[in-house]
Structures are given as C-alpha cells and as structure tokens.
N, CA, C and O atoms as a MOPAC input file, in Angstrom:
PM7 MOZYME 1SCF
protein

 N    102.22100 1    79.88500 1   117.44200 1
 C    100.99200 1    80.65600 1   117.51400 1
 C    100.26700 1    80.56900 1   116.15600 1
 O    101.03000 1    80.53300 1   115.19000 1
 N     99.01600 1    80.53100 1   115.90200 1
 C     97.94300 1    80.51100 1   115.01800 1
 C     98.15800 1    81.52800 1   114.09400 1
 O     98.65400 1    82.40700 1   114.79700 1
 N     98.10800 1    81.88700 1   113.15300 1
 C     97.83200 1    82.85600 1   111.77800 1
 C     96.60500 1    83.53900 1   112.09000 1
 O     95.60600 1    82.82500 1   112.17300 1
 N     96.44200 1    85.08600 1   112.32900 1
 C     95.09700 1    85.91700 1   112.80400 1
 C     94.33100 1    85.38500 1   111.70400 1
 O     94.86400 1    84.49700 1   111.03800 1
 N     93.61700 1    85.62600 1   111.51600 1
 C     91.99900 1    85.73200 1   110.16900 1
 C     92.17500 1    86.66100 1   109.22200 1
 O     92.54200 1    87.71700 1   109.73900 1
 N     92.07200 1    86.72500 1   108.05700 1
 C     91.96600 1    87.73400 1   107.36100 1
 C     90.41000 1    87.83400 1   107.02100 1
 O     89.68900 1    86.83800 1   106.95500 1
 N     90.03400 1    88.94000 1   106.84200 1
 C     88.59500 1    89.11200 1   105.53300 1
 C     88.83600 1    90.16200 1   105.28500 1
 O     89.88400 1    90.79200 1   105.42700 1
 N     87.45100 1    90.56700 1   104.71200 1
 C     87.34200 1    92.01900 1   104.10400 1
 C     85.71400 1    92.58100 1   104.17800 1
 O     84.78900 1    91.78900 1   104.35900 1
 N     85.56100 1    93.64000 1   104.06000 1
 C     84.24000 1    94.25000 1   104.21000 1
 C     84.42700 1    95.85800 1   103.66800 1
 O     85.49200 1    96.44000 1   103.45900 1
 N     82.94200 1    96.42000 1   103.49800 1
 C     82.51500 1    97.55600 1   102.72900 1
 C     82.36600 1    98.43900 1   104.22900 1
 O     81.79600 1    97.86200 1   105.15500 1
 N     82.69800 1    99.32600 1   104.36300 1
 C     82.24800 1   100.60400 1   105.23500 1
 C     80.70900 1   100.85600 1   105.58300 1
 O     80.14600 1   101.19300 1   106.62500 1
 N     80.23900 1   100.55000 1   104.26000 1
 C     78.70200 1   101.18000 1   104.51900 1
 C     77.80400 1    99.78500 1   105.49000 1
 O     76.92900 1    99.92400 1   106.34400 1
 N     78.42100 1    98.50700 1   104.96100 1
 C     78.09400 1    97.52600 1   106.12800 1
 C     78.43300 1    97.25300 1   107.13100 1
 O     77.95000 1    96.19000 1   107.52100 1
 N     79.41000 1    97.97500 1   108.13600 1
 C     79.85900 1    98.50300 1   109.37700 1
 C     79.26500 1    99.29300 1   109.56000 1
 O     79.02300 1    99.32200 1   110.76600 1
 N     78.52400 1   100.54900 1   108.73600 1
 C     78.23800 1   101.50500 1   109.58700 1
 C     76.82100 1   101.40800 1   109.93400 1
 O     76.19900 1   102.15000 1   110.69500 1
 N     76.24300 1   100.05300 1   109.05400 1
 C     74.59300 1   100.05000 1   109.03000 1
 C     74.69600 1    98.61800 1   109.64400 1
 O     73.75500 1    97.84300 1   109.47700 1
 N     75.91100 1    98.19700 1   110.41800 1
 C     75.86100 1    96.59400 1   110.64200 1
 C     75.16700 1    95.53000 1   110.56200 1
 O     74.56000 1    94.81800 1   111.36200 1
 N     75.35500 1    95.53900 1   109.45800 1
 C     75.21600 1    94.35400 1   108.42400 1
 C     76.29300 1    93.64200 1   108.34100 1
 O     76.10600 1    92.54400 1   107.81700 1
 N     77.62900 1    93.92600 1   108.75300 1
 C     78.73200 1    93.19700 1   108.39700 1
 C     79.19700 1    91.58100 1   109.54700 1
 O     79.53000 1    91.85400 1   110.70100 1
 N     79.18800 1    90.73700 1   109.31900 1
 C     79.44200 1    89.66700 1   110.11100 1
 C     81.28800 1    89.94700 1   110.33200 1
 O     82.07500 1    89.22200 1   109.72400 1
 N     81.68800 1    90.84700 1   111.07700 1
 C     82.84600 1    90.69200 1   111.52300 1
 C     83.14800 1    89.85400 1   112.60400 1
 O     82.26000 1    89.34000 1   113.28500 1
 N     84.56600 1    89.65300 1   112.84200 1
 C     84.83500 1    88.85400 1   114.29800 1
 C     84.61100 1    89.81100 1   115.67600 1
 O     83.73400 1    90.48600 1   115.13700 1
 N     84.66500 1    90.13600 1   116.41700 1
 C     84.50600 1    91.36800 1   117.43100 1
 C     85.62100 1    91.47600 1   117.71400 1
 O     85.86900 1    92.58400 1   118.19100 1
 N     86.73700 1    90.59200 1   117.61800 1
 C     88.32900 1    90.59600 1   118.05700 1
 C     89.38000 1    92.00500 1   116.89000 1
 O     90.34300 1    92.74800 1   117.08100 1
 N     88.47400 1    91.70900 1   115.78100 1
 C     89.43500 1    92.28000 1   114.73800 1
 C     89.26500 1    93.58200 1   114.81800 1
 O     88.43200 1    94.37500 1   115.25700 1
 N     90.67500 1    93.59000 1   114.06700 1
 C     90.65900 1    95.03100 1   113.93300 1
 C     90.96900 1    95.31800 1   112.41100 1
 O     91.80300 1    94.89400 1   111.61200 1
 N     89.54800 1    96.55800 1   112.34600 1
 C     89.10800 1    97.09500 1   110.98000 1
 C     90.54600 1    97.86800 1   110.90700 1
 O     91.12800 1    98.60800 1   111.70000 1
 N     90.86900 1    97.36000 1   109.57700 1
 C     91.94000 1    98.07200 1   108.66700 1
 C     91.28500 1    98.88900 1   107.39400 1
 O     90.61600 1    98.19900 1   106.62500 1
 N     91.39700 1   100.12300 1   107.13200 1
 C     91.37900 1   100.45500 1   106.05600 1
 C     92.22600 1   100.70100 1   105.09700 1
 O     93.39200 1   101.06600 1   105.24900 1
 N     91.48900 1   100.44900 1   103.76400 1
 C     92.73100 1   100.49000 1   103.01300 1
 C     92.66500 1   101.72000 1   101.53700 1
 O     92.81900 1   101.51800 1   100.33200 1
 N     92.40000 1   102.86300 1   102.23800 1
 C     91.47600 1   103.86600 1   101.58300 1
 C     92.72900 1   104.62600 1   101.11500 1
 O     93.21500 1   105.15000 1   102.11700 1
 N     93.42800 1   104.89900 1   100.07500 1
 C     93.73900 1   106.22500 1    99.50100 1
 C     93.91700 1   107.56300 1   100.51000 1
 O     94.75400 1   107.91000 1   101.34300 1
 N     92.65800 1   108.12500 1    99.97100 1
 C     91.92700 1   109.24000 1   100.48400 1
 C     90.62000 1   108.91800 1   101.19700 1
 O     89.63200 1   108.83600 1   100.46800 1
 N     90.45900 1   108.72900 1   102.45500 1
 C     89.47200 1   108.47900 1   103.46500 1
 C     88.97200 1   109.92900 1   103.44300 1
 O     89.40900 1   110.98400 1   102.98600 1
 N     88.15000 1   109.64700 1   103.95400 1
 C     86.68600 1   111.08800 1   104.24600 1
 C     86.76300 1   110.55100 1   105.92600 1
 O     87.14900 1   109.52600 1   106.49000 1
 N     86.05200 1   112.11400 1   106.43400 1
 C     86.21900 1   112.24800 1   108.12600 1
 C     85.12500 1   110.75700 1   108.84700 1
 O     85.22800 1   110.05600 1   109.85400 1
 N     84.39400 1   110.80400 1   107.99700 1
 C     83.19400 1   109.45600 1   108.12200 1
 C     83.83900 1   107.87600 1   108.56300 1
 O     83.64200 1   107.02000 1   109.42500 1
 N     84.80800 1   108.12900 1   107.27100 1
 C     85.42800 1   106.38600 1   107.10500 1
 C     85.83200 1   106.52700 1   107.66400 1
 O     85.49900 1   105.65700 1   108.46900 1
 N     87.24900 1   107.67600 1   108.53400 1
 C     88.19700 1   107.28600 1   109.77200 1
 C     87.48000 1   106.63300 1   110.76900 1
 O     87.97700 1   105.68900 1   111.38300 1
 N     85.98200 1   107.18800 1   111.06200 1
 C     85.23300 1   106.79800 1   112.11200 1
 C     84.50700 1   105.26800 1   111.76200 1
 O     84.07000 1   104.44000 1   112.56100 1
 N     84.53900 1   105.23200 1   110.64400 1
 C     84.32900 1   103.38900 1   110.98500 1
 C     85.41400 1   102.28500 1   110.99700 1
 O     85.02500 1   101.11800 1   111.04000 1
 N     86.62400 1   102.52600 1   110.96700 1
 C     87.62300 1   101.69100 1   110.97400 1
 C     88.38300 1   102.32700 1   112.11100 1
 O     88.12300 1   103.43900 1   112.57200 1
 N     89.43400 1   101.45100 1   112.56300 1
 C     90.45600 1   101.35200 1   114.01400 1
 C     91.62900 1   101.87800 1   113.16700 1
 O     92.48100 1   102.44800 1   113.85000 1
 N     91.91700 1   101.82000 1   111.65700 1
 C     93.09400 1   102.43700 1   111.57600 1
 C     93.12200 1   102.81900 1   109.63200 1
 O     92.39700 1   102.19500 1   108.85700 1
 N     93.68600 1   103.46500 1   109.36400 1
 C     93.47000 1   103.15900 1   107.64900 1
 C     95.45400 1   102.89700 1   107.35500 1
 O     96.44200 1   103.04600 1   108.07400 1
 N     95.27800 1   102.54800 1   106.22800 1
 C     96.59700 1   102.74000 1   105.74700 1
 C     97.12200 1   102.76300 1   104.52500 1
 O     97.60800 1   101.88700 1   103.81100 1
 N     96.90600 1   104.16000 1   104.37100 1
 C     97.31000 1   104.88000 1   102.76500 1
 C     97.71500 1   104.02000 1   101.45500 1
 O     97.19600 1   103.90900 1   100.34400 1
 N     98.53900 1   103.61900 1   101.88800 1
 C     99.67000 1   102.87000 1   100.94200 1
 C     99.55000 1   102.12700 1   100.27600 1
 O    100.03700 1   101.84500 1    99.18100 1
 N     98.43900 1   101.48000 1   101.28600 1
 C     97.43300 1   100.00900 1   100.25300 1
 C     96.29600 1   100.32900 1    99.52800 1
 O     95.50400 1    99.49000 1    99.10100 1
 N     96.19000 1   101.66600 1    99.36500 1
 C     95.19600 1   102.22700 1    98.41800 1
 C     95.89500 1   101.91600 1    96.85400 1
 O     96.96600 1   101.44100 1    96.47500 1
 N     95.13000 1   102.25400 1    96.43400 1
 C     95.65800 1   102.18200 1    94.73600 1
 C     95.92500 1   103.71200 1    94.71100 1
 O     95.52500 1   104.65400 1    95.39600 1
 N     97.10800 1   103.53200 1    93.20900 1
 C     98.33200 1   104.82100 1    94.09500 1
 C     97.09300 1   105.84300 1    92.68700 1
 O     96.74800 1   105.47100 1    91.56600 1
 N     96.72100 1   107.29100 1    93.53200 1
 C     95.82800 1   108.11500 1    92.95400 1
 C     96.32500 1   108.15800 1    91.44800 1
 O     95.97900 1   109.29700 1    91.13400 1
 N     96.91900 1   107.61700 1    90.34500 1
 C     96.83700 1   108.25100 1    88.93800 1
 C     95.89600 1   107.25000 1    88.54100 1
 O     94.95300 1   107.53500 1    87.80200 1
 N     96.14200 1   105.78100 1    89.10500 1
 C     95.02000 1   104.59300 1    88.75300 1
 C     94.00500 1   104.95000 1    88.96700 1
 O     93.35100 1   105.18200 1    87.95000 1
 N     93.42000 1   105.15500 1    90.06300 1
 C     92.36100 1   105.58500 1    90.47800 1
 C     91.40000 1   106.40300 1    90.13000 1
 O     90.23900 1   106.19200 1    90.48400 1
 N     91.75900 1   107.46900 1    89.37400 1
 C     91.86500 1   108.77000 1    88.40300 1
 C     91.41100 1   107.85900 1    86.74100 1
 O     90.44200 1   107.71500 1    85.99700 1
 N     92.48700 1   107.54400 1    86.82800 1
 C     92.25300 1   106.55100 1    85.22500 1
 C     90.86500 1   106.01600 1    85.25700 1
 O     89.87000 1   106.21900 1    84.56100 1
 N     91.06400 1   105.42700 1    86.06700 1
 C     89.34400 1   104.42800 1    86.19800 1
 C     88.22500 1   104.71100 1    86.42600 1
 O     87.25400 1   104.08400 1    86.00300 1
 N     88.18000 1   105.92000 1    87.28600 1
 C     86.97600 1   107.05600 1    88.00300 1
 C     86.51700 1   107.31800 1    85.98000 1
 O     85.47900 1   106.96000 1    85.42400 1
 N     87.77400 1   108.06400 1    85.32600 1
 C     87.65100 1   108.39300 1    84.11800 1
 C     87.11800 1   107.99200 1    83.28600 1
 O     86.48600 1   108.70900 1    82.50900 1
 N     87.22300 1   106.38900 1    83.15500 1
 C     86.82600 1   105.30300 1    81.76800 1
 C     85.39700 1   105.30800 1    82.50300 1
 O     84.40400 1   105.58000 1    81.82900 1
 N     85.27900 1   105.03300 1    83.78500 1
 C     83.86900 1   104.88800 1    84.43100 1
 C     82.98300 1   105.31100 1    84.03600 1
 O     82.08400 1   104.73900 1    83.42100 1
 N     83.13800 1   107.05000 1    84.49100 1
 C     82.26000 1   108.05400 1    83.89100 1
 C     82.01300 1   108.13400 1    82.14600 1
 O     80.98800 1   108.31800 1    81.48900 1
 N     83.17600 1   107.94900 1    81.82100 1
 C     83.06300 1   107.50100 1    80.16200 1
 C     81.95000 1   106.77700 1    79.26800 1
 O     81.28500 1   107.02400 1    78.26100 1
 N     82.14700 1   105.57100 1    80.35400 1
 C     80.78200 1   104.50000 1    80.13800 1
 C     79.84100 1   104.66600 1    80.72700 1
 O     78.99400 1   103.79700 1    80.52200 1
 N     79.51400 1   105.57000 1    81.54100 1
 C     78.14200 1   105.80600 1    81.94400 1
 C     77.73900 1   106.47300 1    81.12500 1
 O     76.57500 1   106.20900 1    80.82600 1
 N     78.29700 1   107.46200 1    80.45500 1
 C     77.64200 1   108.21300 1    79.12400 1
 C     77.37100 1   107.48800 1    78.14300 1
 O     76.49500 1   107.80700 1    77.33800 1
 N     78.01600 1   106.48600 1    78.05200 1
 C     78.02900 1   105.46600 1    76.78300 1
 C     76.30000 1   104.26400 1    76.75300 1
 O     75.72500 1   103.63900 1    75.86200 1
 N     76.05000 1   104.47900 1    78.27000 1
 C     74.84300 1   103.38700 1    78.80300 1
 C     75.04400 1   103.07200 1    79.98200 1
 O     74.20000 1   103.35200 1    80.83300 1
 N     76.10400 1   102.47600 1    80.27700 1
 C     76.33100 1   101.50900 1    81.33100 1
 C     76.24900 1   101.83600 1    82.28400 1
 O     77.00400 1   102.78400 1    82.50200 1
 N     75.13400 1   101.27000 1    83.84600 1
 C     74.61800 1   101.72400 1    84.58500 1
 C     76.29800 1   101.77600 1    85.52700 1
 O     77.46100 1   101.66300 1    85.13900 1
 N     75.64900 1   102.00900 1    86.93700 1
 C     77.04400 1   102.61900 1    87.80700 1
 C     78.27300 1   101.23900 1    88.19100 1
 O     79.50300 1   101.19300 1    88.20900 1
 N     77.16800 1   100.23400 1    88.46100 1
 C     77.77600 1    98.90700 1    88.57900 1
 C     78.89900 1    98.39300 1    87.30700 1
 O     80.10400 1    98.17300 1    87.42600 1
 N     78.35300 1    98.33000 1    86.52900 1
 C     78.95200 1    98.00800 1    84.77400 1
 C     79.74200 1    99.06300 1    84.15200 1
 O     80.39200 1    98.75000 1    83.15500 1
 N     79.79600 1   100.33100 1    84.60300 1
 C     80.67700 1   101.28200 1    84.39400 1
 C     81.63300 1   100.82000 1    84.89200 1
 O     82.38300 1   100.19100 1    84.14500 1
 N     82.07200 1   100.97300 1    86.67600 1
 C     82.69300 1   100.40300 1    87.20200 1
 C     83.77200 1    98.98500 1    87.17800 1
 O     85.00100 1    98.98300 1    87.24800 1
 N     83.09100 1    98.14500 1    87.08800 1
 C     83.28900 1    96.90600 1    86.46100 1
 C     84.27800 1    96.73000 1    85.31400 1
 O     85.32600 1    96.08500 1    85.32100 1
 N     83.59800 1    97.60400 1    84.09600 1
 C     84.17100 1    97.48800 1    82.80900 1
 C     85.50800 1    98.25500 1    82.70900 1
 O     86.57300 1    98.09100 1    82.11300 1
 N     85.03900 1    99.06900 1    83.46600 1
 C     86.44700 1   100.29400 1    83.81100 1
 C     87.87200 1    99.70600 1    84.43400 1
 O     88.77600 1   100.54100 1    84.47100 1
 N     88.10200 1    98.75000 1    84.79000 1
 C     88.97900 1    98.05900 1    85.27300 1
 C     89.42300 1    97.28400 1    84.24700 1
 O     90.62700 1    97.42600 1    84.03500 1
 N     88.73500 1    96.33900 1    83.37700 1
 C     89.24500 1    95.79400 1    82.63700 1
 C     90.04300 1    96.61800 1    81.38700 1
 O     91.07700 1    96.22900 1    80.84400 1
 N     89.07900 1    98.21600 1    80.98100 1
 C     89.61700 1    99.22100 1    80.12000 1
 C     90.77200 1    99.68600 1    80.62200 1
 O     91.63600 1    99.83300 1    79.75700 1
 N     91.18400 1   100.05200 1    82.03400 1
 C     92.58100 1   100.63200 1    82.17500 1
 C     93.67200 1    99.41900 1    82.97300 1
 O     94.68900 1    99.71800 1    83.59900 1
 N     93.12900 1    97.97400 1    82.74400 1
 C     93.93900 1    96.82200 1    83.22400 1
 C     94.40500 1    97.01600 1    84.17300 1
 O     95.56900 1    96.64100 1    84.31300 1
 N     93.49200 1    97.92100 1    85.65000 1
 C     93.43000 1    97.60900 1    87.09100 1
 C     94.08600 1    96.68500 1    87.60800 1
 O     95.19300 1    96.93100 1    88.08700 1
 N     93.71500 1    95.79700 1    87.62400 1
 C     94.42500 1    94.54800 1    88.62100 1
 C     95.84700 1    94.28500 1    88.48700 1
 O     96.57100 1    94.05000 1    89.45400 1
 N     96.27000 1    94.32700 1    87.19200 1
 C     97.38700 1    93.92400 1    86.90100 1
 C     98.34500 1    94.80600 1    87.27000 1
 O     99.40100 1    94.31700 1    87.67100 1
 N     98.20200 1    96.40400 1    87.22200 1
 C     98.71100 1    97.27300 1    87.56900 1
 C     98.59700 1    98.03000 1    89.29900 1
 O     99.27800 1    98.86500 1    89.89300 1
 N     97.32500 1    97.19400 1    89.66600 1
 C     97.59100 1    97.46000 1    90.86000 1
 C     98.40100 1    96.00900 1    91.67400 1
 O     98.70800 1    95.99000 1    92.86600 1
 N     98.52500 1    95.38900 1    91.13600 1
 C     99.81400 1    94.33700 1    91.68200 1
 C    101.30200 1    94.95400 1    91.50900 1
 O    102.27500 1    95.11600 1    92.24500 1
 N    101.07500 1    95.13600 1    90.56500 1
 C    102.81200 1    95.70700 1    90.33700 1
 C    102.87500 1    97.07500 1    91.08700 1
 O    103.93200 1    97.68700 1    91.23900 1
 N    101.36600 1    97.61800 1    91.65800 1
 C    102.11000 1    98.82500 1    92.78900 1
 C    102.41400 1    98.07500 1    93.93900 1
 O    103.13600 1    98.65400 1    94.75100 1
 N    102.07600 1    97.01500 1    94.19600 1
 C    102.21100 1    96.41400 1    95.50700 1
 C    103.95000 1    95.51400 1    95.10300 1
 O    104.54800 1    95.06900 1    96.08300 1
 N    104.23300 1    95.43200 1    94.49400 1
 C    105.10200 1    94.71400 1    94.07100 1
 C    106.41400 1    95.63100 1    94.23100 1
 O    107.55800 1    95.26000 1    94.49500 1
 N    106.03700 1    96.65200 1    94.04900 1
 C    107.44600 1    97.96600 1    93.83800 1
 C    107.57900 1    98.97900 1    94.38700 1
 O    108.60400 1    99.64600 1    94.52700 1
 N    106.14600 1    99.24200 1    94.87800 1
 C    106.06500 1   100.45900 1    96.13900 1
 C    106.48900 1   100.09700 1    97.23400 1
 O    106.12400 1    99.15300 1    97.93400 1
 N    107.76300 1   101.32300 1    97.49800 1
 C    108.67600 1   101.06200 1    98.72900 1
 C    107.31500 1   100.82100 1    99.94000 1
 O    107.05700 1    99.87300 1   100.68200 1
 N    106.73900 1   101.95900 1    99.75000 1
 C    105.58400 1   102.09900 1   101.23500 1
 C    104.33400 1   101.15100 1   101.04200 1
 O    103.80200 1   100.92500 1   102.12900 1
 N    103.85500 1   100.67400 1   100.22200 1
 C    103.19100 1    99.70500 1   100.14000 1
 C    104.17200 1    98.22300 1   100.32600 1
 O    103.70200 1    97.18100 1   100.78100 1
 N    104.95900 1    98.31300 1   100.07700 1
 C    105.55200 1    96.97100 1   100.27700 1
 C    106.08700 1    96.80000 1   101.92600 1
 O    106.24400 1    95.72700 1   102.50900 1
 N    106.35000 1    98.39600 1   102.57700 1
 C    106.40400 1    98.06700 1   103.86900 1
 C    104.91400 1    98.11400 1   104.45900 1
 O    104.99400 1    97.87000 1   105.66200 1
 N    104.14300 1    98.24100 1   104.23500 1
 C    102.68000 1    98.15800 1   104.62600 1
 C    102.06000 1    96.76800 1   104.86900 1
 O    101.41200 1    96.36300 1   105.83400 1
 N    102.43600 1    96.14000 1   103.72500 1
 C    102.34100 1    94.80200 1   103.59000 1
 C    103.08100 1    93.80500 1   104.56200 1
 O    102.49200 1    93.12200 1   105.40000 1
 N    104.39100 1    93.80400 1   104.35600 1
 C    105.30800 1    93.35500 1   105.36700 1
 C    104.55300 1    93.67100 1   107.19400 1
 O    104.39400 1    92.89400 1   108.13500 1
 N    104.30400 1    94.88400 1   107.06300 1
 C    103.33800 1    95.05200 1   108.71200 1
 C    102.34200 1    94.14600 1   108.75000 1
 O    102.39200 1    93.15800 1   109.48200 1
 N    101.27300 1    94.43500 1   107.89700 1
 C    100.22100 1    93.79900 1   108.13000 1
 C    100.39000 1    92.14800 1   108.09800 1
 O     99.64900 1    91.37200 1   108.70200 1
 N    101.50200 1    91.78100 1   107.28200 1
 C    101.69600 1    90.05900 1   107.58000 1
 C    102.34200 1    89.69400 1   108.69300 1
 O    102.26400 1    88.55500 1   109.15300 1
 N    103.02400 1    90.62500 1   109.20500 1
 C    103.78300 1    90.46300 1   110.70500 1
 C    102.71700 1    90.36900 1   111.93800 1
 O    102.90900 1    89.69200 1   112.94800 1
 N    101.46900 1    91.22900 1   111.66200 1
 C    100.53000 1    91.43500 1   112.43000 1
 C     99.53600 1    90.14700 1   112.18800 1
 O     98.89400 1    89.76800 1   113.16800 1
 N     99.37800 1    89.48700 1   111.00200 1
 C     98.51500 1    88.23600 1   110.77300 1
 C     99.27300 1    87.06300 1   111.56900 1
 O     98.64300 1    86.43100 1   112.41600 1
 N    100.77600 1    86.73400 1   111.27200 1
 C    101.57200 1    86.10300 1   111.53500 1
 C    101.98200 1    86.04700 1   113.23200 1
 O    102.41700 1    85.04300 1   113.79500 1
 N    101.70400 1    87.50600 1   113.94600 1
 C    101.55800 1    86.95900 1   115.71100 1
 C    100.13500 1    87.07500 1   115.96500 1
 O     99.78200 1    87.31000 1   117.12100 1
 N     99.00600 1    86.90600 1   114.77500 1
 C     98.27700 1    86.11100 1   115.44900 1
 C     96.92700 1    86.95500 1   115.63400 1
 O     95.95200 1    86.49600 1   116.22800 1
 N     96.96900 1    88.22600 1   115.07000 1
 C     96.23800 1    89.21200 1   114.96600 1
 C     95.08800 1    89.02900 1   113.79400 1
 O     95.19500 1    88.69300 1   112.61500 1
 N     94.14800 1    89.32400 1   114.45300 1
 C     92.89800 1    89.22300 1   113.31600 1
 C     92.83000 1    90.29200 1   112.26900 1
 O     93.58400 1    91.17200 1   112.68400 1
 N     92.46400 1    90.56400 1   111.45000 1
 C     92.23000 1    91.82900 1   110.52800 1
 C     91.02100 1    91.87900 1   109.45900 1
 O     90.76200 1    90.80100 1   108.92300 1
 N     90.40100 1    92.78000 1   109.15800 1
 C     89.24800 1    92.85200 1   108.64400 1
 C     89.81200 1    93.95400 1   107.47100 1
 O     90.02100 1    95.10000 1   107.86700 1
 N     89.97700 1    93.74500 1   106.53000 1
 C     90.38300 1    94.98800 1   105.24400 1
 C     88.99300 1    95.81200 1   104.98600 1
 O     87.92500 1    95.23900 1   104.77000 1
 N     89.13500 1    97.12600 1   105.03200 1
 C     87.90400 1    98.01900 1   104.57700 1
 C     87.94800 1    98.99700 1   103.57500 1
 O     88.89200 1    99.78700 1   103.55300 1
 N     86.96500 1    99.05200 1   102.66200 1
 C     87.45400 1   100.24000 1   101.55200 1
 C     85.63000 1   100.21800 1   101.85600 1
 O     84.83100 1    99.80400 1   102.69700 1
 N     85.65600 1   101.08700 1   100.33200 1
 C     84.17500 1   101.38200 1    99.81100 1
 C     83.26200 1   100.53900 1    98.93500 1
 O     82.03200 1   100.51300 1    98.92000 1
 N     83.94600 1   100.00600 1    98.37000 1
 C     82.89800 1    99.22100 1    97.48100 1
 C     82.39000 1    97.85100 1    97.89100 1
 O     83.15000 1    97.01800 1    98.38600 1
 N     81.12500 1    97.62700 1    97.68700 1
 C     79.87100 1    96.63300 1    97.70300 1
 C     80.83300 1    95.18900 1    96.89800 1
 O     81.07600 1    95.37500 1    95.70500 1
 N     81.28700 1    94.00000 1    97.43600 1
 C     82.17500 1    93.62800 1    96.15300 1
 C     81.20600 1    92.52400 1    95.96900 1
 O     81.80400 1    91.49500 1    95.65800 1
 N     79.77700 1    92.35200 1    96.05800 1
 C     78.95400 1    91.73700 1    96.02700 1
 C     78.53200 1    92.50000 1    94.45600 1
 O     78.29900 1    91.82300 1    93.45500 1
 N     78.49800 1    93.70500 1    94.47100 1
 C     78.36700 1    94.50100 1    92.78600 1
 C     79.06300 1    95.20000 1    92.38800 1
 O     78.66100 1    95.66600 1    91.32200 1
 N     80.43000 1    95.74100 1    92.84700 1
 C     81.59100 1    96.27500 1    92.64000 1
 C     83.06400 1    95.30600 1    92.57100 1
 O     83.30700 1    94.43100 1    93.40300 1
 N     83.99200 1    95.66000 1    91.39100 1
 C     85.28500 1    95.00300 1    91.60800 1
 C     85.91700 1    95.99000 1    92.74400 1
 O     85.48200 1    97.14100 1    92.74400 1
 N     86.88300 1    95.64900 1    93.69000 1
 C     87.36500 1    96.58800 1    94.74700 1
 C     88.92600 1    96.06900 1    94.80600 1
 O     88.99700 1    94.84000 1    94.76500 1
 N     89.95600 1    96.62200 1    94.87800 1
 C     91.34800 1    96.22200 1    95.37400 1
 C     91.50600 1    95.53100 1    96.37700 1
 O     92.56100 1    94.89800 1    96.41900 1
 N     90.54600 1    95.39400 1    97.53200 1
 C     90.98000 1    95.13900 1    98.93800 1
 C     90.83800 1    93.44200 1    98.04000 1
 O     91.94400 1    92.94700 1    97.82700 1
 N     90.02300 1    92.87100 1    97.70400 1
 C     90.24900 1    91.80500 1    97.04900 1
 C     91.55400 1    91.06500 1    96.73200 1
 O     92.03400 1    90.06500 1    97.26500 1
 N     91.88900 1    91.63600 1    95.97200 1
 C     93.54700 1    91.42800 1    95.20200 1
 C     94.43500 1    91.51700 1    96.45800 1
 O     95.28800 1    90.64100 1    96.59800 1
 N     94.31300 1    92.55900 1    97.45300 1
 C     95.06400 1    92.74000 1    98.87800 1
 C     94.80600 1    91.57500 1    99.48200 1
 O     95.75900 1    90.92600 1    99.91400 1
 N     93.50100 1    91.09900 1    99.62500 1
 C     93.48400 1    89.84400 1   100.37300 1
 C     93.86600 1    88.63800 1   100.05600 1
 O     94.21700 1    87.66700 1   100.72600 1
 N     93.71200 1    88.89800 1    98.58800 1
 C     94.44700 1    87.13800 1    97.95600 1
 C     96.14800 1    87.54700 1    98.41100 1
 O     96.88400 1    86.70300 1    98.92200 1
 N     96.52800 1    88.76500 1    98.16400 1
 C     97.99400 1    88.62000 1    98.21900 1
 C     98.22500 1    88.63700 1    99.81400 1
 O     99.21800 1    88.04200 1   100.23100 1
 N     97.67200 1    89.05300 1   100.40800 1
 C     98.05300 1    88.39100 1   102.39400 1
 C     98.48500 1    87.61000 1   102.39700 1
 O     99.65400 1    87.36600 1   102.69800 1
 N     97.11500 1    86.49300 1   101.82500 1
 C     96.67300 1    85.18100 1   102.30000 1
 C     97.34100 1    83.83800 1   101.08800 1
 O     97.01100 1    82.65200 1   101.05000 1
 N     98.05500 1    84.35700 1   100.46600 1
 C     99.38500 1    84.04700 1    99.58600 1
 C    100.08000 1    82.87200 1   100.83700 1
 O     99.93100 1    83.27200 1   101.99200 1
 N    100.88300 1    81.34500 1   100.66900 1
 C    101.46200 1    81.09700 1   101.09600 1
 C    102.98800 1    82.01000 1   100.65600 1
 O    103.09900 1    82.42300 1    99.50200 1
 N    104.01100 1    82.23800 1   101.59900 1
 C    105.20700 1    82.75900 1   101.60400 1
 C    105.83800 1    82.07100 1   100.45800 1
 O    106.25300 1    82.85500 1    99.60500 1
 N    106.01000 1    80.90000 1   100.22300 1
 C    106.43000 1    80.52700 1    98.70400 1
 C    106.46600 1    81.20800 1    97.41200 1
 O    107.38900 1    81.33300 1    96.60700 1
 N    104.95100 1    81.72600 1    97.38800 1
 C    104.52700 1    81.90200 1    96.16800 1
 C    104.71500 1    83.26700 1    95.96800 1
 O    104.41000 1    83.78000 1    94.89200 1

C-alpha cells in the first residue's frame, strides 16, 4: 500500500478556505492548548505534538521582549526562536517525550496504511516560524535516518 500525504496548513486558512487541502485528509492538529474555535476546524488535535508549554512560554516571552525593543509581530516572533533555540529543543521534546514519541509512532502508522494527513497549528508559516514544520520534516524522515 502507498504512504498517505503529509502537509501542513494554518487554521485561519481552513476557516476562510484558502487552504488547498486534499478532501480525503484528515486535519490533524497539533495545538498545545486549542481554543473551542480550533477544535472546530480540525477532525482531531493532538496535545503532545505541541511544544511542551515552558517553551512556549519562553518564546511568547523573548517575543514580547522584542516587540518593545522595535520589532514588529512577525520579527519578534521569528527572532524569538532563534533567542530561546526553539527548534533544537523542540526536537529533543520529540525525541524523549514518552507521549509525544507515542504520538508520533501513531501518526506514522496512520501515514504508513496509507492515510492522508494535513498538520494544523496557528501560524501563517508564509510569515511565521511554526513547529508543525520541524513535525513535518520529522514524519516525512526516511526510517533510516
């Protein structure tokens, strides 16, 4: 059997459809803390693959930091990841978190018979850095690597 599809998409372009999804897939979210809104634009969320709330916190933090400093909301954002070394640390939650690592294991079991999936968070990653990113390179990872 075929390997489902992976992508990814922003909430606010589902809910104003704009988003070129497949019609087969099914919206995954990968929200933390979802609001009553986002449950209603995705088929399912799943906690685990959020970035675990102290990161999240950290970065909201440096964000706001640099918006006082100048930097509009985009470039706050942005810069704020590289200030609390985001990526790197949100790999190693995926790397060691019991429940993110069984999250993962699902969702490749679910790519692997063949299931489509669409990853959803909040951010624009057209002007925002977003995790579901880093989630999708690591899916779409051959098993080797």
């Amino acid at each position: 059997m075929a390997r489902g599809t992976l992508e990814e998409n922003y909430v606010a372009a589902l809910q104003h459809d704009i988003a070129d999804v497949p019609s087969e897939a099914t919206l995954v979210g990968v929200v933390r803390q979802p609001t009553a809104w986002f449950h209603g634009a995705v088929d399912e969320n799943v906690p685990a693959l959020g970035p675990p709330d102290d990161l999240l916190e950290e970065t909201k933090r440096a964000a706001e930091d640099l918006k006082l400093s100048g930097f509009c909301e985009e470039e706050a954002h942005n810069a704020s990841w590289e200030q609390v070394g985001f990526e790197s640390r949100y790999r190693e939650y995926l790397e060691t978190d019991d429940e993110a690592q069984a999250a993962l294991t699902a969702l490749e079991d679910r790519l692997d018979s063949g299931e489509s999936l669409v990853l959803v968070c909040f951010e624009n990653t057209a002007k925002k850095r977003c995790h579901r990113t880093i989630l999708r390179e690591w899916l779409s990872r051959e098993p080797s690597e």
